[in-house]
N, C-alpha and C positions, 0 to 999 in steps of 0.2 A: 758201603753206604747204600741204603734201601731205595728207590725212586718210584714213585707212583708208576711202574712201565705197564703199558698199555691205554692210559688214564685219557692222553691227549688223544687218541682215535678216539674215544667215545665223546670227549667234551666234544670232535666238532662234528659230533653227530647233533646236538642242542640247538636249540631254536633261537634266532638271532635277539638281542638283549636279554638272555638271563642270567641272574643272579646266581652265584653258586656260593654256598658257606664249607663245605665240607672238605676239609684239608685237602692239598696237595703237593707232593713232593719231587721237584723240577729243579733240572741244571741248567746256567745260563752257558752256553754254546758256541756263542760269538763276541765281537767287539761290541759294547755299550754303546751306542747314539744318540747324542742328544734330539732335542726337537724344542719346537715350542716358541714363545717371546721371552728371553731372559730377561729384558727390560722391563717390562709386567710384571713379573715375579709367577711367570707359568711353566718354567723351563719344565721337561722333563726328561725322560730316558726311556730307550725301548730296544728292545736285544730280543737275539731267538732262542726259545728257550727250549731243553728235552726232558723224558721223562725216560729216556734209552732205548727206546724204539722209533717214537714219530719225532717232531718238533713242530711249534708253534709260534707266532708272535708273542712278545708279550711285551705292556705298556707298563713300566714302575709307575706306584704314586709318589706325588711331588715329595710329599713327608721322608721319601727317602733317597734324594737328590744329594744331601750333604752326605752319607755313604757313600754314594757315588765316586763323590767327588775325592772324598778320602781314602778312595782304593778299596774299601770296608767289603765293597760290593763291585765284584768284576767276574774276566771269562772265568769261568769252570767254579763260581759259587755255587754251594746248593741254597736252595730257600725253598721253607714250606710257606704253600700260598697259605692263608687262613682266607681268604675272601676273593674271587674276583666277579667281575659280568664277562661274559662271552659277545661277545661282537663279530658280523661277518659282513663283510664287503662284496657287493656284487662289480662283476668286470665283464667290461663285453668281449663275449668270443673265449673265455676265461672263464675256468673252478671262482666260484666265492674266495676272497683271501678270509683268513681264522684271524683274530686277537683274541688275548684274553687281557683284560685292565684289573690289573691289580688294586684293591683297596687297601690290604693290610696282608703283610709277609712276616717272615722271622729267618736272620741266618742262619743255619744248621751248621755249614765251614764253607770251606773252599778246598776243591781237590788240583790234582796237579796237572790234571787231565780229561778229556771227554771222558763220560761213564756209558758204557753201554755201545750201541750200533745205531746211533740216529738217522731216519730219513726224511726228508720233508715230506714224502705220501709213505702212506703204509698200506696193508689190504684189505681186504672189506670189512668195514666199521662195525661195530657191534652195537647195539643199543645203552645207549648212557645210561646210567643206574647212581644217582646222585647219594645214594647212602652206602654205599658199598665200595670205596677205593682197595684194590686187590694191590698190593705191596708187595715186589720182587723178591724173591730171594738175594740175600747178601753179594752185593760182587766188591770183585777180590778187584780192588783198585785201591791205588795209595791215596791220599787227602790229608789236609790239614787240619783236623778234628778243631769244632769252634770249643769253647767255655762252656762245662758240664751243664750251666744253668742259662737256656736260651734267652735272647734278651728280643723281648715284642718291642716294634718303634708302632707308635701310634701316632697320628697328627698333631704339632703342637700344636698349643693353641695360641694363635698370634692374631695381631691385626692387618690385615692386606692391604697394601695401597693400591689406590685406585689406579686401572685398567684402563686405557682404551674398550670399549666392547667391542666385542672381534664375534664373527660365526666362529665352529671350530676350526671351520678347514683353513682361515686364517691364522690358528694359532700353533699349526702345528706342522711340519712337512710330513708326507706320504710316502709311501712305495709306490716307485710310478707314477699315477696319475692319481692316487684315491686317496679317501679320505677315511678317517676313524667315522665320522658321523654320517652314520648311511641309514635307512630305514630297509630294512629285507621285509617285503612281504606283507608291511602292514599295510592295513586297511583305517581307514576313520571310521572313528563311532558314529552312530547318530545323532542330529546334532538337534537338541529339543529348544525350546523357545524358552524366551523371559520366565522366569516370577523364581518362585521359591527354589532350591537346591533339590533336588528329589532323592528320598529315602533310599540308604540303600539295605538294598535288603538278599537275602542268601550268604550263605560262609564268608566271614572277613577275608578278603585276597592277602597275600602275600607284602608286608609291607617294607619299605625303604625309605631310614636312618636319613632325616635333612640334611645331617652334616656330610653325610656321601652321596648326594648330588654333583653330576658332573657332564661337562660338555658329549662326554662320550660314552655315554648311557643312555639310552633313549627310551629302554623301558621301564618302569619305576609308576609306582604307587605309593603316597605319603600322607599316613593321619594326622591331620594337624588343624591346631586352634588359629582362628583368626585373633589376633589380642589388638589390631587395628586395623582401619576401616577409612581411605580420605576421603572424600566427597570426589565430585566430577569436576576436574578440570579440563579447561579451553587454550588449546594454544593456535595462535593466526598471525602463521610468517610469509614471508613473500612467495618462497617455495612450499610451502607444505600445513596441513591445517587440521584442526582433530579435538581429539575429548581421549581422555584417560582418567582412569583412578588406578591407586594401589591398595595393598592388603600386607601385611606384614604374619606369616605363619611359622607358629612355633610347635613343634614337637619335643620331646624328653633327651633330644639330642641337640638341637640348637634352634636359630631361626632364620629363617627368607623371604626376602622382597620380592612379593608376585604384583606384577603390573599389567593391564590391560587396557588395546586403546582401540581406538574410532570402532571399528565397525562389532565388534565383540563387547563394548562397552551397556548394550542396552540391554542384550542376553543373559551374562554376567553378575552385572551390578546391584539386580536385587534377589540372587542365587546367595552370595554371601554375606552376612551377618557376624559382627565382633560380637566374639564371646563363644560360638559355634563350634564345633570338630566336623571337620569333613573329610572323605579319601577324594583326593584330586589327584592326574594321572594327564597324560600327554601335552604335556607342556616343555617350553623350551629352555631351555637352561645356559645363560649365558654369565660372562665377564659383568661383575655388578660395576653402575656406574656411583662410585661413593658419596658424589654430593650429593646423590638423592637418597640416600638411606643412611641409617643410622644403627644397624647390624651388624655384626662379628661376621659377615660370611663374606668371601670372594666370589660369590656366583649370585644371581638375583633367574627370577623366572618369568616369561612371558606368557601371558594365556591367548591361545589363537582361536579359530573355529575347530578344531580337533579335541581340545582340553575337555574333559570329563571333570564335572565335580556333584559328590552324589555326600548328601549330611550324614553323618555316621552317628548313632544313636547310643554308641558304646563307647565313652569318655573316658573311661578309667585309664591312669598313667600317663594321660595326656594333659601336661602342667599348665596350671594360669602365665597368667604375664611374666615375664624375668627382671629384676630390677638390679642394676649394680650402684647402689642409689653412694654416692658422694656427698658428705657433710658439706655446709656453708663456710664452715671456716678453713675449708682448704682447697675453696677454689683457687687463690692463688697457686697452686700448683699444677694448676692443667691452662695452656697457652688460650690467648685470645682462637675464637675460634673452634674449641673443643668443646664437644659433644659429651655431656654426662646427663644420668638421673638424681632425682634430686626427691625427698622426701620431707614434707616441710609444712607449717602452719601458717595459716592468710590469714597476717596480723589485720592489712587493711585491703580495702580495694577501690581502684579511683576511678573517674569516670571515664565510659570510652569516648574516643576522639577521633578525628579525620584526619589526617596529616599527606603534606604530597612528598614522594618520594625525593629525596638529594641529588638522586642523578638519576632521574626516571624521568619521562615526559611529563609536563605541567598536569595536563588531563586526566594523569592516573592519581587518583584516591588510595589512602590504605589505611586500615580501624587497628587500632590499637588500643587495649588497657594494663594499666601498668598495675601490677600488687605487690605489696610490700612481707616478706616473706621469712618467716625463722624458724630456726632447728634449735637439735638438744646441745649444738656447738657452742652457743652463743652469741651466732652472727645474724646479723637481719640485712637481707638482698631485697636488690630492685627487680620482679620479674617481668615480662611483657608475653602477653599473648596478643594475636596477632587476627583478622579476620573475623572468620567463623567462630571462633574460640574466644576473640571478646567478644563478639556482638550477643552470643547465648550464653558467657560464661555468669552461672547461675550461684555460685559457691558462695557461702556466707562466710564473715567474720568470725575464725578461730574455726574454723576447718580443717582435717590434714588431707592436703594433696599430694599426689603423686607424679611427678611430672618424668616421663621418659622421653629422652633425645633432646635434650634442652640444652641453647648453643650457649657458651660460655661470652661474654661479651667485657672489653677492658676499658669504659665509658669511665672515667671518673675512680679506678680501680677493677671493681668485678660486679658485672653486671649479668641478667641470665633473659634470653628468651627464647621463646619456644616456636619454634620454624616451622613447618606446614608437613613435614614427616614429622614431627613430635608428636605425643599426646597426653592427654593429664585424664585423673582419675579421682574422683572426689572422696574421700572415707573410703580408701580400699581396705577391702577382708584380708591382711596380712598381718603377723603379727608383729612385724617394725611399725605399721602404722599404730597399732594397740597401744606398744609401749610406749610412742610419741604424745598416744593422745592421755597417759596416765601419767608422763611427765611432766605437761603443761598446762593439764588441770592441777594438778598439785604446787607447781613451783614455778613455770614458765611463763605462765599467765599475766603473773607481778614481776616477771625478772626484767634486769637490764640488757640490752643487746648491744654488742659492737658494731661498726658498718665498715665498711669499704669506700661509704663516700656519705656526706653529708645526706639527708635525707630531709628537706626543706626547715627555712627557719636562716638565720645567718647570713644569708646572701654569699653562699659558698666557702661558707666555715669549714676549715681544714680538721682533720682528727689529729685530736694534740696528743693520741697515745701512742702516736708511729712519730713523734719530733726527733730529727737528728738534728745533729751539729754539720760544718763543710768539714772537719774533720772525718769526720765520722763516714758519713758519703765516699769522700774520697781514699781512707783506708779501708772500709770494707767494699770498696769497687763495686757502688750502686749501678746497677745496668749492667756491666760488665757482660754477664750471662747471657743466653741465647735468647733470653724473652724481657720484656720489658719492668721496671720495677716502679711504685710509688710508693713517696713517704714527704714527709712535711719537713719544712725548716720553718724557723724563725732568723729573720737576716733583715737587713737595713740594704737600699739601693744606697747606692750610692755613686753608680754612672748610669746614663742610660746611650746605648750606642743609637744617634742619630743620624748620622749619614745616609742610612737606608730604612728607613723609619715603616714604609708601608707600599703596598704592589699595585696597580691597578687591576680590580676584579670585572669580575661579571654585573653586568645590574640586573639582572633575571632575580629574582626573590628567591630563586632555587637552586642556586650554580654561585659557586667562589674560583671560579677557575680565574686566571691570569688571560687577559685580553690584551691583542697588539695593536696598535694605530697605525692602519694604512694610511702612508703617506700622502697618497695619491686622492684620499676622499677625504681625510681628517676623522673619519668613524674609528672606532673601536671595535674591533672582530673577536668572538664568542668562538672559537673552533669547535667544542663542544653542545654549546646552543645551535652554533651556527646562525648567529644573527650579529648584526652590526648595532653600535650603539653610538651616540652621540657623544658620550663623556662616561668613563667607567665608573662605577664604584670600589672606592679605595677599600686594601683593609689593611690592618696591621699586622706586618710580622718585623723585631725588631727582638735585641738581646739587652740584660740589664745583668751590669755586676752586684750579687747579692754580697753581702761581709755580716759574719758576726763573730763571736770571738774568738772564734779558734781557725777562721779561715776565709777564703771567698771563691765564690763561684761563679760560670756563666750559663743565666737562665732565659730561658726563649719564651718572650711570648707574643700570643696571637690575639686574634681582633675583639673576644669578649674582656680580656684582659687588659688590653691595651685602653678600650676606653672606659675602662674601672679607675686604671692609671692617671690617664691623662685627663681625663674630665671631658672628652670629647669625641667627636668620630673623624674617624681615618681622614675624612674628605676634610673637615673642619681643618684638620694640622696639615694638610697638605697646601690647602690655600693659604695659612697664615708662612708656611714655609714660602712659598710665592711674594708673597705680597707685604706682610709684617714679620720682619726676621723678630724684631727685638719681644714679639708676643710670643712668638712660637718659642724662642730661646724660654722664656719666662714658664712654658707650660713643661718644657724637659727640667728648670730648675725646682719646679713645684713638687713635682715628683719627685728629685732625690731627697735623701736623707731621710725617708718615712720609712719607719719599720711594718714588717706585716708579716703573719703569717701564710707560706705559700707549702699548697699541695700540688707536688712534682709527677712527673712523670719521667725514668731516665732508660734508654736504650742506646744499646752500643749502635751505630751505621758505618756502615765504609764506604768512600769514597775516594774516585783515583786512590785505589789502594789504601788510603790512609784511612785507619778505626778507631775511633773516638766515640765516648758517650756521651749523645745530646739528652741536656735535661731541659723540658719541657714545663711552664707552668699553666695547669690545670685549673686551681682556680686559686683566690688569693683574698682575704682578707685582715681588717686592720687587728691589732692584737688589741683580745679583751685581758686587761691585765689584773683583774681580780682573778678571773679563771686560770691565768698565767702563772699569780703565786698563789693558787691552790697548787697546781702542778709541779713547781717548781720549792714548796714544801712536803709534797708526795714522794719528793726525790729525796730531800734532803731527811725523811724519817726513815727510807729506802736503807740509804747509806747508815744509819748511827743504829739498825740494828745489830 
């Protein structure tokens, strides 16, 4: 088997971060070591590797961890590198240590033995020659010949969970003392002032692939578009206090969240421009933090006072925005909480408003507009944009927008709004938007849409196209699953559980927490406000047996429900429970025996061990019964086809 021999003396004659592409063919040497935070999902491996003369470090990438692990890849493997960067470590009193981090390899076999006469120093170094690997003659060693047809592993492509952000030296152990992330030798650029990006000009540099950015490369050059742009944000905590914006950059290989804060914010911020290409270059590459992005990548980047960004005037191959846009009628399958695009027509748009945060302090404000929204599914969603995005959001009735990063929300079934790393695009140049906007002039325009939730009118009219039976519910084990389910019944009370009818709340207009009564003052304590109060305000949470004919169920509801129900408020039924039993009985008998229409909400919970699904009422109105038997002769022409 042939080995690149000689190859590792000249690689570390190379200047500390560079890129090398040009095959190389190395044995691993020793025992495989792990490193890293397995709990992360950063684990990696690093072994000494030969070429049958020197040897060297060498760092695997994580994409080939599960080899590892499976024995696939161990001592005395050969592997041709296809890619790695050269890294050197300075030591005091101490030669530089060599790595080389591998990006992308391929097994060739496994021999059964060291190849060659490895030593860790060899003799005087020769000058590295990046296009020319001299190949050994044949040696006569036994090996276990891999599969005629080499098999490349590339990175899957997965989703990462979120990280702690760690420096490197946190993420990985050392030889000795040191660290993979060192700087040999550099110098910083100069560091120019505010305003525009400055032209670059002279031969394109050398560039590097988004998706192979990595804690432990620190020299890199990447052309890439800005496809978004946040504005300047303020943050003022007890310890610590500042301004940041982000940028989201995409190149032909993936995208990354670059972030920049206080002191680099006013140099910076009007250098870059959404819609732009630039080459940007020393910046730091860390563990992304995921609630604040909405990218496919495990790494995010910081721009410091060192970071170069010069506008590139030469665009070609460098893609628009990426969309992996999700229809309306399947948001049901992605959990409360999740992040999709969304591509879609603004049927309406309502006006912005103020509202105070639920569990934010009284004092903070927050703008919101809500727009009503449909695709070529046939669903019509509720959307929210937030801030800046309502207060300017300019977009006319029967528009198609574009929305990337929009949080899935389960308000009433499926709701969508768009979070402050989001963004929307009015009539993009795509051609999904094209054939959007040729389906809705033709046929969308007059069509009917389905919803997810009532969309005003009814006073929280249930959709009568999702009606089960308790039958029905309870065989096809509604909730059961890991996320939560809605659908409607039609069902008669016919008890309602009063012994614990309603809790004492908060009286704050913005908090429903549960308040205690110190004995000792007779107040009511807010642990949440933190404030006392003289008498709480009640709400309701209380259960009521539903029946209808195939079955019965136990349904939960709470304090807008409850005084749909009862005819009254929490506090109201709580004094007459006090003081006139025989009225309060009279206002639990009023309520039974009514039929209604209720839209459910049902999720499995466990408690002390024990998992049951609570079903939830949503909202609940009385049955319109002409609509009733329309539906219920839709079924019965259903059947006698």
């Amino acid at each position: 088997m042939e080995l690149s021999t000689g190859e590792i003396s000249r690689i570390k004659t190379l200047e500390n971060g560079t890129q090398v592409s040009t095959p190389l063919t190395i044995q691993i040497i020793s025992n495989i070591q792990p490193f890293g935070n397995q709990t992360a999902g950063a684990l990696r491996y690093r072994c000494m590797a030969s070429d049958g003369e020197q040897s060297i470090v060498m760092v695997l990438p994580m994409h080939l961890t599960p080899l590892v692990d499976e024995q696939k890849i161990c001592r005395f493997t050969v592997l041709k590198i296809v890619r790695f960067n050269f890294t050197k470590k300075a030591r005091p009193n101490e030669a530089p240590m060599a790595f080389i981090i591998v990006s992308d390899a391929e097994i060739v076999g496994t021999a059964t033995e060291k190849l060659g006469n490895p030593e860790k120093s060899g003799a005087a170094q020769q000058p590295y020659q990046q296009q020319s690997f001299q190949q050994a003659p044949a040696q006569q060693q036994s090996f276990q010949q891999a599969p005629a047809q080499q098999q490349s592993y590339q990175p899957p492509q997965q989703s990462f969970q979120q990280a702690p952000p760690q420096q490197p030296h946190q993420q990985q152990q050392s030889y000795g003392n040191s660290s993979f992330m060192s700087r040999v030798g550099d110098t910083k650029p100069n560091v120019y002032g505010g305003g525009m990006a400055p032209v670059h000009t002279g031969s394109a540099p050398i560039l590097h692939p988004i998706k192979d950015l990595n804690p432990y490369h620190s020299r890199w050059t990447i052309r890439a578009r800005v496809t978004q742009k946040t504005g300047i944000k303020s943050w003022n905590k007890p310890n610590s206090q500042g301004r940041l914006f982000s940028v989201n950059l995409l190149d032909d290989s993936g995208e990354i969240r670059a972030t920049t804060f206080t002191q680099q914010v006013d140099r910076l911020f009007p250098m870059l421009e959404a819609g732009k290409v630039y080459y940007i270059s020393n910046a730091q590459v860390k563990m992304a933090r995921q609630q604040f992005s909405t990218l496919n990548n495990q790494y995010e980047l910081t721009f410091d006072d060192s970071t170069v960004i010069e506008q590139c005037q030469e665009t070609t191959g460098v893609p628009q925005e990426q969309y992996e846009f999700v229809p309306l009628a399947n948001l049901m399958k992605h959990d409360k909480g999740a992040i999709v695009d969304v591509l879609c027509v603004v049927r309406g748009v309502e006006d912005m408003v103020e509202i105070t945060p639920r569990n934010g302090p009284t004092d903070r404000k927050m703008i919101k507009r809500d727009l009503s929204v449909v695709d070529k599914s046939g669903y019509q969603v509720r959307a929210t944009v937030w801030g800046d995005d309502a207060r300017d959001f300019k977009v006319p009735a029967d528009a198609i927008v574009a929305f990337k990063g929009m949080r899935v929300g389960d308000f009433g079934g499926r709701t969508l709004s768009l979070p402050s790393i989001g963004s929307l695009t009015a009539n993009p140049d795509i051609p999904e938007a094209h054939m959007l906007r040729g389906w809705y002039d033709s046929a969308g325009r007059n069509a009917s849409f389905q919803t997810y939730e009532s969309m005003g009118g009814g006073g929280g009219e249930a959709r009568t196209d999702q009606i089960k039976t308790m039958a029905a519910v309870r065989d096809e084990n509604v909730g059961g699953g890991d996320r939560a389910e809605y659908f409607s019944v039609k069902g008669t009370i016919v008890f309602v559980r009063s012994t614990t009818l309603a809790y004492p709340g908060c009286a704050s207009p913005d908090c429903s927490k549960k308040v205690i009564e110190d004995a000792s003052t007779g107040q009511w304590r807010c642990e949440k406000c933190e404030r006392s109060f003289a008498s709480p305000e009640y709400r309701y949470i209380f259960s009521v047996n539903v029946s209808d004919e195939t079955g019965q169920n136990w349904l939960q509801c709470f304090n807008e429900v409850g005084e749909q129900l009862l005819g009254c408020s929490a506090n109201e039924m709580i004094r007459l429970q006090q003081t006139d039993e025989a009225a309060f009985n009279q206002r639990i008998a009023d309520a039974t025996f009514q039929e209604f229409l209720f839209r459910c909400r049902a999720k499995s919970e466990t408690f002390n061990d024990n998992t049951r699904v609570r079903i939830s009422v949503v909202t609940m109105a009385k049955v319109d019964y002409v609509v009733e038997a329309h539906r219920l002769n839709k079924l019965i022409e259903a059947f006698s086809m």
